[in-house]
Backbone as ProteinMPNN parsed JSONL, in Angstrom:
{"seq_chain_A": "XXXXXXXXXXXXXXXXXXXXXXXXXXXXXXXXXXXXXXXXXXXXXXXXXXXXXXXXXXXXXXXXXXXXXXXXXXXXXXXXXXXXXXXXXXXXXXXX", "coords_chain_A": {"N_chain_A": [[-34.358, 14.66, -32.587], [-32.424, 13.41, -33.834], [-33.758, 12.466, -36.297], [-34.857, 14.766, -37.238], [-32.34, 16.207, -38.237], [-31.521, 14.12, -40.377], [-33.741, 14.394, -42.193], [-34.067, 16.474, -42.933], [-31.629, 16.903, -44.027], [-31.744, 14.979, -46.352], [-34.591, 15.776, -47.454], [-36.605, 14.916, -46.726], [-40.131, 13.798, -45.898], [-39.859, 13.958, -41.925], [-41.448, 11.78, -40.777], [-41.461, 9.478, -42.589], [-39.271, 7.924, -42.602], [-37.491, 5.51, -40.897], [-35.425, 5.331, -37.973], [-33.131, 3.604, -36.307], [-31.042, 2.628, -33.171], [-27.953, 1.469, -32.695], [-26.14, 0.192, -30.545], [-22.613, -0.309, -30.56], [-20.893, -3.184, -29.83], [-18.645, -4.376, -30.519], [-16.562, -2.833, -30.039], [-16.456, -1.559, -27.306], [-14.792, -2.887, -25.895], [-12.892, -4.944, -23.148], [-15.386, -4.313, -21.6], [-17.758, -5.401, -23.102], [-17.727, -7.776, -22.256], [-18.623, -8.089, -19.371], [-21.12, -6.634, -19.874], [-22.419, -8.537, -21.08], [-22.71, -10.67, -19.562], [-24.282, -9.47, -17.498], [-26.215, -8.974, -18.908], [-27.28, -11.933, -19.36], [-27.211, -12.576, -16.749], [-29.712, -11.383, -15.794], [-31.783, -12.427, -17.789], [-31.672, -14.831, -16.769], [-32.861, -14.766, -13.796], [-34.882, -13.137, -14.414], [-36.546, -15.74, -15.946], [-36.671, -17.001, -13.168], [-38.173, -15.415, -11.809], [-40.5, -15.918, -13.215], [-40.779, -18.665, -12.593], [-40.642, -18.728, -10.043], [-43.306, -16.856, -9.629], [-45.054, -18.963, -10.782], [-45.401, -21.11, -9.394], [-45.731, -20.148, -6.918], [-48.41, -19.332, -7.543], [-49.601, -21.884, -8.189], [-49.468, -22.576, -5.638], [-50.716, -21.42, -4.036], [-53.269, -21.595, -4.664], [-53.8, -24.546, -3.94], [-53.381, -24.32, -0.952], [-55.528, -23.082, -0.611], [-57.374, -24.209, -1.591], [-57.29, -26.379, 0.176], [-58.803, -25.839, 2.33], [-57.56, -23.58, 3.908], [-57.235, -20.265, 5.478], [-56.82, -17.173, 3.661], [-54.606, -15.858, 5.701], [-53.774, -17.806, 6.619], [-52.875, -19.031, 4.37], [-50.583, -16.994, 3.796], [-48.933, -16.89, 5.766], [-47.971, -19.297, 5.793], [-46.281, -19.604, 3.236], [-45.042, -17.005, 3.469], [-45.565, -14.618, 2.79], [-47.637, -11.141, 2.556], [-51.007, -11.688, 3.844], [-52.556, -10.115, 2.302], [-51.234, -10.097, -0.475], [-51.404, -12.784, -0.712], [-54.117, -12.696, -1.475], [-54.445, -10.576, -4.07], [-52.54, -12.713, -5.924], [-54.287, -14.478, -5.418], [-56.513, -12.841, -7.162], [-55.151, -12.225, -9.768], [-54.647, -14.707, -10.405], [-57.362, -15.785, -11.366], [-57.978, -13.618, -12.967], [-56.43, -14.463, -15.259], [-57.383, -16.604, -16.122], [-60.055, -15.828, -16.974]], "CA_chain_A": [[-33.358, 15.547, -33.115], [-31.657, 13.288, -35.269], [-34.903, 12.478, -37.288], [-35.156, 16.165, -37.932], [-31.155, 16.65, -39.035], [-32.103, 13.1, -41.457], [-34.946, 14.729, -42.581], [-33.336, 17.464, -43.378], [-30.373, 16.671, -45.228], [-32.43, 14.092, -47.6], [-35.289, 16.522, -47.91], [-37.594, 13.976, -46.849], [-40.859, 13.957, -44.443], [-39.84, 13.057, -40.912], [-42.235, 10.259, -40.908], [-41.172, 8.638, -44.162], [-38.535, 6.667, -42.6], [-37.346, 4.694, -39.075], [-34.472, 5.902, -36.833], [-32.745, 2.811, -35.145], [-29.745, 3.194, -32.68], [-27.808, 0.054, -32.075], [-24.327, -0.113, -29.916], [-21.529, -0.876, -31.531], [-20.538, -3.769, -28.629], [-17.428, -4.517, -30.314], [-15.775, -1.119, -29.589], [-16.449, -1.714, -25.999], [-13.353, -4.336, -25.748], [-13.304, -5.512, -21.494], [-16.93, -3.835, -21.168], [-18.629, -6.065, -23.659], [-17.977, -9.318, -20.901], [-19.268, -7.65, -18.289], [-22.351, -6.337, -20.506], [-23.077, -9.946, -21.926], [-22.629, -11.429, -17.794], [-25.767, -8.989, -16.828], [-27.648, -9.51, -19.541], [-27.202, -13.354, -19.145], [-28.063, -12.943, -15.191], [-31.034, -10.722, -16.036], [-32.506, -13.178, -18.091], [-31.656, -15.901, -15.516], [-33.74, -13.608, -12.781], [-36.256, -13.261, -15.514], [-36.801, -16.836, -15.648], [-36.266, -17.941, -11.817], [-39.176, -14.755, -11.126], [-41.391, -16.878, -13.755], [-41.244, -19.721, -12.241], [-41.317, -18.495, -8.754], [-44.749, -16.687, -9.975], [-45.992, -19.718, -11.304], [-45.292, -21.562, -8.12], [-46.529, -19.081, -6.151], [-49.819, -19.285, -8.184], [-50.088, -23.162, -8.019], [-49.367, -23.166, -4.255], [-52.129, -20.893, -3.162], [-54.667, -22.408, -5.459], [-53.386, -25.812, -3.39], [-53.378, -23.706, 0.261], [-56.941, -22.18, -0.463], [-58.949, -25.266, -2.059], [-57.363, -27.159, 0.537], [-59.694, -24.723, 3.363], [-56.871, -22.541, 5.076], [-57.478, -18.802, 5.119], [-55.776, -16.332, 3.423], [-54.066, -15.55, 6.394], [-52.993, -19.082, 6.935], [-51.533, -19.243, 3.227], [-49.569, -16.085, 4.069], [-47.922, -17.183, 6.501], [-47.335, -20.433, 5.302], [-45.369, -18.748, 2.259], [-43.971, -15.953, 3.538], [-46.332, -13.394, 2.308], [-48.96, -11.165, 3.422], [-52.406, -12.224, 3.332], [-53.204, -8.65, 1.052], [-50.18, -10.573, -1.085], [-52.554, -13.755, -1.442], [-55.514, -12.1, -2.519], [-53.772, -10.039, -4.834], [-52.179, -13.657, -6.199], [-55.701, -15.326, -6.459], [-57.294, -12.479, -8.227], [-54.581, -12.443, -11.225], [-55.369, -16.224, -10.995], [-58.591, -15.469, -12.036], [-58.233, -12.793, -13.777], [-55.67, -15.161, -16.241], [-58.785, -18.183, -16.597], [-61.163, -15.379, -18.059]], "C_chain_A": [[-32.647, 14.921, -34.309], [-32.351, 12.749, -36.568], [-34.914, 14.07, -38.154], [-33.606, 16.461, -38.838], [-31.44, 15.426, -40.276], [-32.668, 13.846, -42.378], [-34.737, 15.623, -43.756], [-32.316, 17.767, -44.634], [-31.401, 16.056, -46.236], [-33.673, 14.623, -48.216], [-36.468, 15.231, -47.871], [-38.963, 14.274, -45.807], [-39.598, 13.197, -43.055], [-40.514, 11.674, -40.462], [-41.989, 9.095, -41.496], [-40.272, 8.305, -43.73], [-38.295, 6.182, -40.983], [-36.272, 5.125, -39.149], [-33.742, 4.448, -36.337], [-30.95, 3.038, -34.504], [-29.595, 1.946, -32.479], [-25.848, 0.26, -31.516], [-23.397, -0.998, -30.34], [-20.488, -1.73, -30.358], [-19.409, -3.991, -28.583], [-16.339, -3.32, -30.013], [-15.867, -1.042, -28.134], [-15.194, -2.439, -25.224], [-13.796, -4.442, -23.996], [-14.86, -5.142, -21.566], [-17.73, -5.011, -21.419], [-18.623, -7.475, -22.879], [-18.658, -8.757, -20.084], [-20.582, -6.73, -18.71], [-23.066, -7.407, -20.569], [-23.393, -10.466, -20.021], [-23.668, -10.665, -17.428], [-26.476, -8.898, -17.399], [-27.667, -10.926, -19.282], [-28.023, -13.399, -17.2], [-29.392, -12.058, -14.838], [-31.882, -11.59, -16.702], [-33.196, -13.868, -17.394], [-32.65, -15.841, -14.476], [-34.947, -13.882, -13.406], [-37.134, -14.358, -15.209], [-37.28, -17.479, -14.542], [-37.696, -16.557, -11.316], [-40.439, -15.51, -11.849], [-41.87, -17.622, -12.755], [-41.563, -19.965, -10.923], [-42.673, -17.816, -8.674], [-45.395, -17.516, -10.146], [-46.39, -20.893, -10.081], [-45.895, -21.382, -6.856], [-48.075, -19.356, -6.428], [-49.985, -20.71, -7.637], [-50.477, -23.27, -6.479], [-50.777, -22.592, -3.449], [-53.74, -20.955, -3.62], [-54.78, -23.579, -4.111], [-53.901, -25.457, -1.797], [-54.998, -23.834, 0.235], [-57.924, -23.08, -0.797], [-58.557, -26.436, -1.229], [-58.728, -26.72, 2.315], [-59.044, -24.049, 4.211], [-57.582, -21.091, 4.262], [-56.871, -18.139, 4.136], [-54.705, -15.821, 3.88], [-52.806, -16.493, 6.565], [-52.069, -19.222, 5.458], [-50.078, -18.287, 3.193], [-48.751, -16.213, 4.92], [-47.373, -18.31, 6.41], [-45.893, -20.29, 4.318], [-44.505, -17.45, 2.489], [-43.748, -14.65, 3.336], [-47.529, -12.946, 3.296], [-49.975, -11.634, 2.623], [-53.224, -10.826, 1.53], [-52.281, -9.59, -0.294], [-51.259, -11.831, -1.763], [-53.619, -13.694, -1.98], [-55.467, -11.556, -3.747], [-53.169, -11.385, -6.158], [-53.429, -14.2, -6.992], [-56.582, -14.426, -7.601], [-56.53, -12.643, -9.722], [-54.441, -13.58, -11.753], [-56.513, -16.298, -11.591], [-58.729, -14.575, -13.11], [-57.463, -13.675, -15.382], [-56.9, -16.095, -16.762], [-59.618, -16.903, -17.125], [-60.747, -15.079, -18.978]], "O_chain_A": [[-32.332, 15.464, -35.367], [-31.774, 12.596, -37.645], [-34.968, 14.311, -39.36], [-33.679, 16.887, -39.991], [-31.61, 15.993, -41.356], [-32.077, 13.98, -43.45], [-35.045, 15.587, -44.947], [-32.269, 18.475, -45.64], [-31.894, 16.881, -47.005], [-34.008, 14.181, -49.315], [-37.037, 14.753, -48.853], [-38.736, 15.047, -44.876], [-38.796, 12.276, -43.203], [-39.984, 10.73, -39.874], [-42.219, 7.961, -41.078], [-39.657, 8.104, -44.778], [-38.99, 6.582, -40.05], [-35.852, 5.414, -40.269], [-34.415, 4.352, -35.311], [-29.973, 3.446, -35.131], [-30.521, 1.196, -32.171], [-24.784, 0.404, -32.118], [-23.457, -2.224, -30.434], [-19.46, -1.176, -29.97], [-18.758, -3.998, -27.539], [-15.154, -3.542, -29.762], [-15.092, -0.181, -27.716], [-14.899, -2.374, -24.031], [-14.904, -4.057, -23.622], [-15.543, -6.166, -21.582], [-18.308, -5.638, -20.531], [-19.607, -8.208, -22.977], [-19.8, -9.2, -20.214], [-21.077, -6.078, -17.79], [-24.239, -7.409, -20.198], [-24.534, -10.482, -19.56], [-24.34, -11.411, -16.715], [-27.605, -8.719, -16.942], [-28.689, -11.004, -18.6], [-28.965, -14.024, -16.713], [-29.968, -12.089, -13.751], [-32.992, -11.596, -16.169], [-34.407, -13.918, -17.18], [-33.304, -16.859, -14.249], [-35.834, -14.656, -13.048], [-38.147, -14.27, -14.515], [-38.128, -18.366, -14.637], [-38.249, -16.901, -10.272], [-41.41, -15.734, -11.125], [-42.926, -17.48, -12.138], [-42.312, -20.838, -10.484], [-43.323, -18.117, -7.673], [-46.56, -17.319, -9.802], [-47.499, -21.41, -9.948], [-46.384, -22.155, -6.033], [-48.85, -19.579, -5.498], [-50.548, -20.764, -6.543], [-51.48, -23.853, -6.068], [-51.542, -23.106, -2.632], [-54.825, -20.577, -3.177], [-55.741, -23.506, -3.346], [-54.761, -26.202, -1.327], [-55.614, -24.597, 0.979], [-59.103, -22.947, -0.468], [-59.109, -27.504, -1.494], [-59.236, -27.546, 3.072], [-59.592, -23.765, 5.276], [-58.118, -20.886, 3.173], [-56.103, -18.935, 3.595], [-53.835, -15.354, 3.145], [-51.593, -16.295, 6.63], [-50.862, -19.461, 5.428], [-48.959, -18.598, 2.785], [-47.703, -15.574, 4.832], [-46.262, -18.462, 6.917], [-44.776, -20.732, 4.584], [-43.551, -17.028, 1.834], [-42.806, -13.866, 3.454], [-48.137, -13.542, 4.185], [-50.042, -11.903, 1.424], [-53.891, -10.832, 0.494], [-53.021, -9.692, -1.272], [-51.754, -11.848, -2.89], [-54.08, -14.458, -2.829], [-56.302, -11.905, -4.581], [-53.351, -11.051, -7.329], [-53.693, -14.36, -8.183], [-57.163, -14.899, -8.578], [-57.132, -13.094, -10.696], [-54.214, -13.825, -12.938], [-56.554, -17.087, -12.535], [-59.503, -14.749, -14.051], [-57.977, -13.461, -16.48], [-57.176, -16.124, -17.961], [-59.945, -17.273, -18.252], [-61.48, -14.711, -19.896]]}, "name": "protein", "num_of_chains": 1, "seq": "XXXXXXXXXXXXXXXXXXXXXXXXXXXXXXXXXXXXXXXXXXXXXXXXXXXXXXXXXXXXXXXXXXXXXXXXXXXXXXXXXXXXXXXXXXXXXXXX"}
């Protein structure tokens, strides 16, 4: 919609230019702390699901080439076994 009123006024194609919306944070006054504090612990999350993925990955490489089941790594960890299979294939699927 507001491509087309743009467009419009300047007598231009719609195509022929970019659109961007950006929030004006300082006009927020109190908000903008408590905006910045959940983006900051969203990151954080971000991060801490990384590295618990990557962890995850190492451990059931470690579980599985040591000769437990699938079963046995799942319950070792805390997951189901469908959970560890699921794990090793996107291990594999990452090495090709």
């Amino acid at each position: 919609m507001a491509r087309e009123a743009i467009a419009l006024m300047l007598d231009v194609p719609e195509d022929s230019f970019d659109v961007t919306i950006e929030p004006d944070l300082a006009s927020l006054g109190a908000l903008q702390v408590s905006i910045q504090e959940a983006l900051e612990a969203r990151q954080t999350a971000e991060q801490a699901h990384d590295r618990a993925s990557t962890a995850m990955r190492h451990a059931v490489g470690e579980i599985r080439s040591s000769g437990y089941t699938s079963r046995d790594a799942g319950m070792l960890l805390g997951v189901s076994n469908q959970r560890i299979s699921q794990i090793q294939r996107q291990a594999t699927d990452r090495r090709a």
